[in-house]
Residue, then its C-alpha position, 0 to 999 in steps of 0.5 A: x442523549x440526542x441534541x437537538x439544533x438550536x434555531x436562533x433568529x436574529x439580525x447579522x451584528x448582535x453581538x450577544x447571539x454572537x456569545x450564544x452561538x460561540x457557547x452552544x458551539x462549544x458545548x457541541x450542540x448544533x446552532x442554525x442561525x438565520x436573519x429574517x431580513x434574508x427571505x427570500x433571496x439568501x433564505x427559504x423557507x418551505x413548509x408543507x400541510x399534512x404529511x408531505x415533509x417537515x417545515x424548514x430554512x435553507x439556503x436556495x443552493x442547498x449549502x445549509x438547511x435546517x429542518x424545523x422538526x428538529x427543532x424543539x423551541x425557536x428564540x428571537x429578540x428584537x432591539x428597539x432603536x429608541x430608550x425607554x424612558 
């Protein structure tokens, strides 16, 4: 059986990613974990119409990428700064 990466889009300090991508690592599944507020100067992201290459996130020296084909489902959640009442 394959395993797919596993794109997580969330903000630096949440702590609950945080236990996601501690046990997705430890069940040995790939994790590429991104912050948004990173476009563009630490993250890219490059996407192409047709058939000239897939969709993907990378760091623009190239240290880290990921490619979004091979991503099966992409999940995020947004924290609100105020209670709901």
């Amino acid at each position: 059986m394959s395993k797919h990466t596993v794109l997580i889009v969330t903000q630096p300090f949440d702590v609950t990613a945080d236990y996601v991508v501690t046990e997705l690592h430890e069940r040995g599944v790939p994790v590429f974990r991104c912050n948004p507020g990173d476009l563009p100067h630490r993250l890219t992201l490059t996407a192409h119409l047709g058939k000239a290459g897939p969709a993907a996130f990378a760091s623009p020296n190239g240290t880290w990428h990921c490619q979004i084909s091979g991503v099966p489902g992409i999940g995020g959640q947004r924290r609100s700064s105020s209670p709901k009442n």
